[in-house]
Structures are given as C-alpha cells and as structure tokens.
BAPA-661466 format. One record per residue (C-alpha): chain; x, y, z; residue in one letter. Coordinates in nm, 4 decimals. Example, Ala and Ser with C-alpha at 12.3 -4.5 7.8 and 13.67 -1.06 7.14 Angstrom:
> mol	X	Y	Z	type
> A	1.2300	-0.4500	0.7800	A
> A	1.3670	-0.1060	0.7140	S
//
This chain:
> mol	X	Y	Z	type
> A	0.0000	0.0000	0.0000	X
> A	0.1219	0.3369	-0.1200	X
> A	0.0188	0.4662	0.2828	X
> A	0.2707	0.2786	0.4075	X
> A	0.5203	0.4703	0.2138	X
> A	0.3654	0.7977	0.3019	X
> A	0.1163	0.8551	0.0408	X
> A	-0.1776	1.0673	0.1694	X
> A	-0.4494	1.3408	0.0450	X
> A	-0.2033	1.5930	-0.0276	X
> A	0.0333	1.3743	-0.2384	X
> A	-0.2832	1.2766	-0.4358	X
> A	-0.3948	1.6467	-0.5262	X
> A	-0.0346	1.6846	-0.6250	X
> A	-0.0099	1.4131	-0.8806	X
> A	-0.2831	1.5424	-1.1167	X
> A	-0.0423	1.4737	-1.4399	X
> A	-0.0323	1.1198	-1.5880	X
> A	0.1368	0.8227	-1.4652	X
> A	0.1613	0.5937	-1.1416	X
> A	0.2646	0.7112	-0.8441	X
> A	0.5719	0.5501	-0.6379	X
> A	0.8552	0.6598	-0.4185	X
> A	1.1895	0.6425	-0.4914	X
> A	1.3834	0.4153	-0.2501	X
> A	1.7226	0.4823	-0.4434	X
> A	1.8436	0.7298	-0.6883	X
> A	2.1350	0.5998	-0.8530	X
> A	2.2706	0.8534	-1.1837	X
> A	2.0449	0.8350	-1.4375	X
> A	1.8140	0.5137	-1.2720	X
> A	1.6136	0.4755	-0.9923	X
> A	1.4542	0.1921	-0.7787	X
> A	1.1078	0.2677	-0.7094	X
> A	0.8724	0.1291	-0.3901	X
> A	0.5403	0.1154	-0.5894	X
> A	0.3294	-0.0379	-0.2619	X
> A	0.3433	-0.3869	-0.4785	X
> A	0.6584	-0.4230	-0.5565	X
> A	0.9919	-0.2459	-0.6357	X
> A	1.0908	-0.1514	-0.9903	X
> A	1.4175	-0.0286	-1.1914	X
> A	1.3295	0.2677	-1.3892	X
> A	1.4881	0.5192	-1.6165	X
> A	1.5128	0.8602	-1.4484	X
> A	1.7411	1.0264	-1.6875	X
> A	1.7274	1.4148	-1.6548	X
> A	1.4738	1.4224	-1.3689	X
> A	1.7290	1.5140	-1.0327	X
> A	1.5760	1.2292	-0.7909	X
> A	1.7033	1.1655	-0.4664	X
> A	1.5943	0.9491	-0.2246	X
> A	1.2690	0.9925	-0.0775	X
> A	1.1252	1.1859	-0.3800	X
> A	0.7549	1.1343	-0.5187	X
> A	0.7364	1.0908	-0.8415	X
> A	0.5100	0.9485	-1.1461	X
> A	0.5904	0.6216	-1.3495	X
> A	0.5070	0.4831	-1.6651	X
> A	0.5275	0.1100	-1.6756	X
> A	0.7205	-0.0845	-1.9630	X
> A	1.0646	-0.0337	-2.1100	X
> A	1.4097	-0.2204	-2.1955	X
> A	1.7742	-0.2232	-2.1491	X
> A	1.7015	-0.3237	-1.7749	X
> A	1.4304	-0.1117	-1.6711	X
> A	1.0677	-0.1638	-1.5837	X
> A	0.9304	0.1582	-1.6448	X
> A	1.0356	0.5354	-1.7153	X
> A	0.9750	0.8318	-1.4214	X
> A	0.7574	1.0588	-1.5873	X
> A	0.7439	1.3710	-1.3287	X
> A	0.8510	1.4470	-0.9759	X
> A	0.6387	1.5862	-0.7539	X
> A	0.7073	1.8983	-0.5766	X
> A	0.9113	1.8569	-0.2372	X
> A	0.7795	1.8823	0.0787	X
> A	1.0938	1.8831	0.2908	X
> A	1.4490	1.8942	0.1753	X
> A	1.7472	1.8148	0.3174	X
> A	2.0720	2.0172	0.1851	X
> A	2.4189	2.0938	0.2446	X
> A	2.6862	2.2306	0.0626	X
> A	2.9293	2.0371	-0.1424	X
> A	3.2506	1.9153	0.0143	X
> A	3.4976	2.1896	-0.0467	X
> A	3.5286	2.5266	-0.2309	X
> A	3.2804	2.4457	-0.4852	X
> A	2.9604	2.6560	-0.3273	X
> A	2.7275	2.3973	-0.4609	X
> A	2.3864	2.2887	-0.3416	X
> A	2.3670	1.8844	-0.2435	X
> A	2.0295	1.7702	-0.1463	X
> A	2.0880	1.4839	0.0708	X
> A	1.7101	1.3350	0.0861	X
> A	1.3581	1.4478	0.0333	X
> A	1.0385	1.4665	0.1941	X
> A	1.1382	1.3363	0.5363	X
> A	0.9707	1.3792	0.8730	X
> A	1.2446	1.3380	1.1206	X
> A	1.5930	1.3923	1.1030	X
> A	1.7869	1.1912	1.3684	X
> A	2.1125	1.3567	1.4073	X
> A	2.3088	1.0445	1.5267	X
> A	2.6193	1.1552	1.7784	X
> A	2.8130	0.8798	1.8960	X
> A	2.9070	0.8765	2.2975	X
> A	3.2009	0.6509	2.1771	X
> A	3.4324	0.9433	2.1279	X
> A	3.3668	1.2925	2.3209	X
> A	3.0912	1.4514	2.1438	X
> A	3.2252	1.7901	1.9198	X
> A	2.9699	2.1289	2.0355	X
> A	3.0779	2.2899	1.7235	X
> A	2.9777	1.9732	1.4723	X
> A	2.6645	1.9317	1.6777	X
> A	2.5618	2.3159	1.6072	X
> A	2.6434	2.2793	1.1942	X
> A	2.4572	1.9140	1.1536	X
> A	2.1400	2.0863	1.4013	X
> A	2.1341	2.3999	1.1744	X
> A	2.1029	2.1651	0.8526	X
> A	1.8675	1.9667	1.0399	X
> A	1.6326	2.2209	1.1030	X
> A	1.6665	2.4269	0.7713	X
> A	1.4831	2.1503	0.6128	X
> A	1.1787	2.1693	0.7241	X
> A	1.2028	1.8394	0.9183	X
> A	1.2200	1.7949	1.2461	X
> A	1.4804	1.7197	1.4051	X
> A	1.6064	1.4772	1.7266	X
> A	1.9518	1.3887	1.8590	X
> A	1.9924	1.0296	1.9464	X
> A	2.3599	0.9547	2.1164	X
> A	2.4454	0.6386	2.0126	X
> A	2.6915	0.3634	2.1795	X
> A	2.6265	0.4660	2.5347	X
> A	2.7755	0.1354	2.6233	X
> A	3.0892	0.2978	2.5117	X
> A	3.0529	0.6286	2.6856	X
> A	3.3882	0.7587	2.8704	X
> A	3.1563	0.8725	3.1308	X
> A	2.8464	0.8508	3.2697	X
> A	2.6162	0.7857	2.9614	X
> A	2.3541	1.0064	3.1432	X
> A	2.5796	1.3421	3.1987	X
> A	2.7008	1.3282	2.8428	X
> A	2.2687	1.3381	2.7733	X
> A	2.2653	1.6497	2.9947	X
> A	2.5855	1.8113	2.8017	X
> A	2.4650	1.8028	2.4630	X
> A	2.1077	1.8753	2.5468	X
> A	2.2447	2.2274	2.6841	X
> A	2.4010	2.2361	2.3232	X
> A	2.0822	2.1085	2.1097	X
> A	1.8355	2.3359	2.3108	X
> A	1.4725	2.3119	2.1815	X
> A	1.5586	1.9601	2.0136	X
> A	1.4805	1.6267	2.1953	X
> A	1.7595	1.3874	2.3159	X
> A	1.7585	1.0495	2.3173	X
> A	2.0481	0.8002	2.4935	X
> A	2.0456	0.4759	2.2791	X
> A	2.2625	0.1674	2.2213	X
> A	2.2414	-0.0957	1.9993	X
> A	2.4205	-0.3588	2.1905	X
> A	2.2292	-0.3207	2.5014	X
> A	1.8740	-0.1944	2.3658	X
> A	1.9001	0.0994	2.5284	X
> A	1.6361	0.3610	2.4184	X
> A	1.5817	0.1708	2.1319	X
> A	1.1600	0.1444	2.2566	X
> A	1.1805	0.5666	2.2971	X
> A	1.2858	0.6162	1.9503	X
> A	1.0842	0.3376	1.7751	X
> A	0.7802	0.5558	1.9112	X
> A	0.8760	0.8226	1.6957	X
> A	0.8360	0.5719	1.3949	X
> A	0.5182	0.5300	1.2492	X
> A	0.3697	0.3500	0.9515	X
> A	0.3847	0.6849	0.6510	X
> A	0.6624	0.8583	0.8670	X
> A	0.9871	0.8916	0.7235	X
> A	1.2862	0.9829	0.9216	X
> A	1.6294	0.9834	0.7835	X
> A	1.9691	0.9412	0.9620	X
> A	2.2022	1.2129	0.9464	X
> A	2.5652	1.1812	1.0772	X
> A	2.9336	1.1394	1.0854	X
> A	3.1320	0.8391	0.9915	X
> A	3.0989	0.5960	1.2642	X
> A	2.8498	0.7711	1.4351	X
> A	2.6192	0.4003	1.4319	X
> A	2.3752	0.4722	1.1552	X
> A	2.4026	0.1462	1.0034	X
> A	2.3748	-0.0360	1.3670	X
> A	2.0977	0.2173	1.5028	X
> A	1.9071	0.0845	1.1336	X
> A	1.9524	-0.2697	1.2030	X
> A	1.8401	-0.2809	1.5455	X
> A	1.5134	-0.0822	1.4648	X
> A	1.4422	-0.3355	1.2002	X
> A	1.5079	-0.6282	1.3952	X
> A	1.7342	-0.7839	1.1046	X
> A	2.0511	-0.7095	0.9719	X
> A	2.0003	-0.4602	0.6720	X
> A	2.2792	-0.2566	0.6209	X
> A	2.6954	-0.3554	0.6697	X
> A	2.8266	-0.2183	0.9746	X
> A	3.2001	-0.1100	1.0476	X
> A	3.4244	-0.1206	1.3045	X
> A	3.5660	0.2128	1.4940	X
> A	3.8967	0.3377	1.5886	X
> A	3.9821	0.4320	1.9094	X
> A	3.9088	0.7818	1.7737	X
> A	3.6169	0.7461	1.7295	X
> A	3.6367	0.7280	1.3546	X
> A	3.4527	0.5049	1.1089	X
> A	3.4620	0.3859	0.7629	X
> A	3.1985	0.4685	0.5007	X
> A	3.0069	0.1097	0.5279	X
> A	2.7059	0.2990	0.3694	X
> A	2.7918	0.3882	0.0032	X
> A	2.4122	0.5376	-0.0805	X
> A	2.1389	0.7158	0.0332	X
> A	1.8573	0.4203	0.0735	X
> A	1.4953	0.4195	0.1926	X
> A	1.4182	0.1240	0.4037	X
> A	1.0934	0.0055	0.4957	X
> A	1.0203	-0.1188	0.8428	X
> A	0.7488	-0.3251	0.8635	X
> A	0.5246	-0.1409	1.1020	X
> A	0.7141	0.1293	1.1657	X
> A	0.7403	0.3874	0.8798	X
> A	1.0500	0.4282	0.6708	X
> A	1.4075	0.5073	0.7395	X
> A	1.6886	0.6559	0.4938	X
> A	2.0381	0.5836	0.5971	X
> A	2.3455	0.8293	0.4577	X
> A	2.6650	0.7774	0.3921	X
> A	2.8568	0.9263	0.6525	X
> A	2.9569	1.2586	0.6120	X
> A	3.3348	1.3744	0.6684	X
> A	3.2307	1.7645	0.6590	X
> A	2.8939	1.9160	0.7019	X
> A	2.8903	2.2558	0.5107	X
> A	2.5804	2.4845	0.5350	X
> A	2.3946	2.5732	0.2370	X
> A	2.2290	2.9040	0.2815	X
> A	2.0562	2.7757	0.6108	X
> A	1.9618	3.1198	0.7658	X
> A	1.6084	2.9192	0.8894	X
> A	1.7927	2.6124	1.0298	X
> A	2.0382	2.8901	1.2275	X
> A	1.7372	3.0583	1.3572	X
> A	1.5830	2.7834	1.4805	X
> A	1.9199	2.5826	1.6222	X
> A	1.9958	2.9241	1.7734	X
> A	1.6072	3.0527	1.8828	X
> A	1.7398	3.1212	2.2344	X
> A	2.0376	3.3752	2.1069	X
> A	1.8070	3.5387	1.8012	X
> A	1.5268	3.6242	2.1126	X
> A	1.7950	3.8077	2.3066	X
> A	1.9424	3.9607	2.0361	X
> A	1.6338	4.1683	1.9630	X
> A	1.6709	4.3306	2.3152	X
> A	2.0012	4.4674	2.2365	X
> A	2.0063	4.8664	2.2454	X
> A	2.0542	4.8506	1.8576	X
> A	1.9566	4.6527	1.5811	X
> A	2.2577	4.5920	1.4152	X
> A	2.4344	4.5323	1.7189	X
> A	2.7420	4.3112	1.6684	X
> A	2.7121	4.1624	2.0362	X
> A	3.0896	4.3419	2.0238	X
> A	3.1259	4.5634	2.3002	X
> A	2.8212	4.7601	2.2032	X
> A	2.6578	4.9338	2.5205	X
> A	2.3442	4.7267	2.6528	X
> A	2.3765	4.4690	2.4247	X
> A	2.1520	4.1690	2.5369	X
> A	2.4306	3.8217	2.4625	X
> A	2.7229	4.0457	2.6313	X
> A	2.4867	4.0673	2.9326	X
> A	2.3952	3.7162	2.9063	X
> A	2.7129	3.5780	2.8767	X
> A	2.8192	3.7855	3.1692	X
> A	2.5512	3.6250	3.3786	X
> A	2.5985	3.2443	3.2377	X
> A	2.2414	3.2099	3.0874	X
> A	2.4319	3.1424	2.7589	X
> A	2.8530	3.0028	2.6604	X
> A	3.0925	3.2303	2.4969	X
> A	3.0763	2.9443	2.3322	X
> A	2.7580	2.9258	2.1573	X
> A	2.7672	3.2433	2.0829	X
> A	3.0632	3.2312	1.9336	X
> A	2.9757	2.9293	1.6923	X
> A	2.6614	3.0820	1.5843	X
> A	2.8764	3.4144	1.4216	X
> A	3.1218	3.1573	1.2881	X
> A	2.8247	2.9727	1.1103	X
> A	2.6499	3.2806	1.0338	X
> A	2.9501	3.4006	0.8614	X
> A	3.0201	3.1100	0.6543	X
> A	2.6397	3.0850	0.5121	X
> A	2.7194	3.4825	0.3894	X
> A	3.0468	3.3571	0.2538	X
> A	2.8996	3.0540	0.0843	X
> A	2.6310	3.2981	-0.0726	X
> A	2.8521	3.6069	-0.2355	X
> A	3.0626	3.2566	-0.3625	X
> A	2.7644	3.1198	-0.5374	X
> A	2.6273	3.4168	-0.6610	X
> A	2.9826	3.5597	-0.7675	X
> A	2.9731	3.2223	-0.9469	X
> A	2.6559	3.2195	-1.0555	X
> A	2.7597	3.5945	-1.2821	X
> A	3.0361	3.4406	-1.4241	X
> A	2.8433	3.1447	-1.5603	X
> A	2.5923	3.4016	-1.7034	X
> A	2.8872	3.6130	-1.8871	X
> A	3.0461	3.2882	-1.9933	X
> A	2.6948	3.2234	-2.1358	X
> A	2.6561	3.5406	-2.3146	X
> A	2.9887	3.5331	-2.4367	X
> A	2.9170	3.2201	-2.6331	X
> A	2.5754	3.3692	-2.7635	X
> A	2.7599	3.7077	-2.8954	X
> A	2.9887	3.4601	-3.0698	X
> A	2.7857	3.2352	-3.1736	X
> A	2.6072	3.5526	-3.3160	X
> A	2.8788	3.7278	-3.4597	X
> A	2.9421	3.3774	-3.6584	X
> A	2.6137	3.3495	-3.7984	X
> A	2.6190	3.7115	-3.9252	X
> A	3.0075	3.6604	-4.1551	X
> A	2.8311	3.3516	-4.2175	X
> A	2.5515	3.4657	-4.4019	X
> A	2.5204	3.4910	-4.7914	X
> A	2.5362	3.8499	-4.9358	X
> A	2.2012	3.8985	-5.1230	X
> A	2.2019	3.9243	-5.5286	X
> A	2.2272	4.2616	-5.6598	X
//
C-alpha cells in the first residue's frame, strides 16, 4: 500500500499529471529503484534530479534493464541540503520529503559542540524535524547520562535520546517516533552508528556495519542514500557518513538551532548590534551572567559568517556562468552574421 510509504491526500492532489505514483527508494545517476506499494521496480530517471525519498510518477514498460520510465517528480515537501565538500559553493540535497531527522552523535568518542551546532542547523533548515539520538552509550567515557545532559544544553529546543544498539538501550523511545507513513532519515558522521541504530530498529541485519577506531572514527560502510521500509514502523533513509557538514544558505535552520540567542538579540540597544562591546547589548549581558557560553555564541557568528560567505561565492559564481553564457551567444552571433550569404544585386 502506497500509505505505508507515506502517500496521503495531499500527495494525491499533487499528482494530477499522468502516470503511477511511487517513491523512490534509491536514486542511482540516471536510474532509480522505485517502492510502488506492490513491488519495487528499476526505472529510467534520466534528466529528472531524484534523490531518495522523492515522489514521483511512473510509466510502466521499457528495456535495457528497466521496468518503467519516471515521468514527473512531484514537488518537495521537505528537503534536506548541504553544501558540497569543499570550495565548490554547490547545493547537495541529501534526501527528500522526510519527517524526522535523527542527528546520530556517537558517545564513543567525546561529542564535538561545534559539529553538533552545523549538523542541528542543517537539520532544522529543512523543514524536518529534528532529534539527537547519542548512540553507543555502552561505550561512553563517562556517565552515559551526563554526556545526555551536556549536549542537550548544546541542542536546546531539540529532543535527546540516549540509545545503544548492543544493550537496547532507548531503542523502545525512539521506535515511538516511527510510524507506519513517517519517514525519518539518519544524518551523521562516519561511525556515528547509523548502520547499527538501522539494524536494530528493524530487527534484522540490513545494512553492513564497520568497526571504529579508538578515535572514534569510522569507515563509510554505507555507500548510498537508501529508503528502508520497516514493517510497522514507517521508513528510514540511511546516509553515507559525512566527513564535513557545510551549510547551504541555512539562515532558517540557524534561527531555529539558535532561537534562544536570536530572542535576546532583539533586546540589544541597537539593531545591528554586533554583540561586540556595544553598550546594553543583550548576549554580552547574558554571557556575563551564564544564561548562555561564549561558546555558543561564538559558533553561531562563525556559522552565520560562513552561510554569507557561501552565498557572495555562489552568486559571484553564478555571474560568471551568465557572462560565460553570453559570451558564447555574442559569438555564436557574430558567426552566424560573416556567415551569411550576401544577397544578389
């Protein structure tokens, strides 16, 4: 059944073109695998920019391979994006039209504040919502119960859950966030315990797991960005792990990760106040106090500054595309006027 993969009323009204409506459970170049609600087909998706966890319409029938060819995508509920891995200011959209994003930290190694903040500000720029789950508590240097109480002081506003996947630990508390039609995705580091966390929600072994370095480092053992259905339980997308999490123009997601400094910054004196020594400025005073970290405040500038820089890069390459472009039409131009016979006289 379609429900099952999240089909509902408003996906309906959407799909008014022709075609069969499915989900795609893997976008892989120019094919897809698609969960249909009776089966899973191979189809040709050349040209359409699927990812995981799009909607889209199918037309059955077709060779070299493939059981059908995706006709349309349907508009995108939720996305979620980061920027491509180094100076290339591109948009990457990791999966589509999730619920949930569980932002997997590992207790195996001492959790980074700073990587927390970045993956919680992509988290909640895509419309998702999102929930921390610390993984391999049975690993935790300390006690697995004070690491929960540092990082929720980091991931304020966002629910926390301690799990393990050796010793069942919170697995019951996050398998009541899954519901048949929800999808929630897994969003984390290498080594983090995606793959694990995945098997031990399904019950069965369904993805390769890794082992970890004393670093708390892992190995990529998930190559793609798959949809899996639990039976039951709604539908989770694993990741590969991600070495660097870069921002993509994520001024909501910053907002949101950082609700408690935006609220005090509107009681500064001034509006454009740089929380910088300026006189009655709101974070200073709250910093002073201890209600918020040098800290956080601190990370939140750094991030804000790198979505601005990301931005002026895009657009900056974005203008030289376009006079690239124009160059080629004014030559192309230019060719087809020499080009041209002279009329008869």
């Amino acid at each position: 059944m379609l429900e099952e993969l999240g089909w509902d009323a408003g996906w309906a009204a959407r799909a008014d073109g022709p075609g069969t409506p499915a989900r795609v459970l893997r976008a892989d170049g120019g094919r897809a695998v698609l969960a249909t609600g009776h089966g899973d087909l191979r189809v040709d998706a050349a040209g359409r920019a699927l990812v995981t966890g799009d909607w889209v319409t199918y037309q059955p029938g077709g060779t070299d391979g493939v059981d059908g060819t995706v006709l349309s995508r349907l508009p995108r509920r939720t996305e979620l994006v980061r920027g491509a891995g180094g100076r290339a200011a591109a948009r990457q959209v990791l999966a589509a039209n999730v619920d949930l994003v569980l932002v997997l930290v590992s207790l195996a190694a001492p959790p980074s504040a700073a990587r927390l903040d970045r993956l919680l500000a992509v988290a909640w720029d895509s419309g998702a919502t999102p929930v921390v789950v610390l993984t391999k508590a049975d690993l935790a240097a300390g006690t697995a119960d004070a690491e929960r109480d540092e990082v929720a002081e980091t991931a304020l506003g966002t629910p926390v859950v301690l799990t393990s996947a050796v010793d069942g630990r919170g697995l019951p508390e996050l398998g009541r966030l899954l519901r048949p039609g929800r999808t929630a995705v897994l969003l984390g580091v290498s080594g983090a315990g995606k793959s694990s966390l995945l098997n031990a929600l399904a019950g069965t072994a369904v993805a390769a797991t890794g082992a970890v370095g004393r670093t708390g480092r892992g190995r990529h053992t998930t190559t793609a960005r798959e949809l899996t259905v639990l039976p039951g339980r709604g539908l989770l997308l694993d990741t590969p792990g991600l070495r660097g999490v870069q921002l993509w123009e994520a001024d909501g997601g910053l907002d949101a990760a950082f609700a408690d400094l935006v609220e005090l910054a509107e009681r500064c004196r001034f509006r454009d106040c740089r929380h910088a020594g300026e006189p009655d400025c709101a974070i200073a005073a709250a910093i002073a106090d201890g209600t918020v970290s040098a800290r956080r405040v601190a990370s939140h500038a750094a991030l804000r500054r790198e979505v601005g820089w990301l931005r002026e890069r895009y657009d900056a390459r974005l203008r030289a595309e376009q006079r690239r472009e124009w160059r080629r039409l004014s030559r192309a131009v230019r060719s087809g006027r020499r080009s041209r016979p002279r009329p008869a006289r």
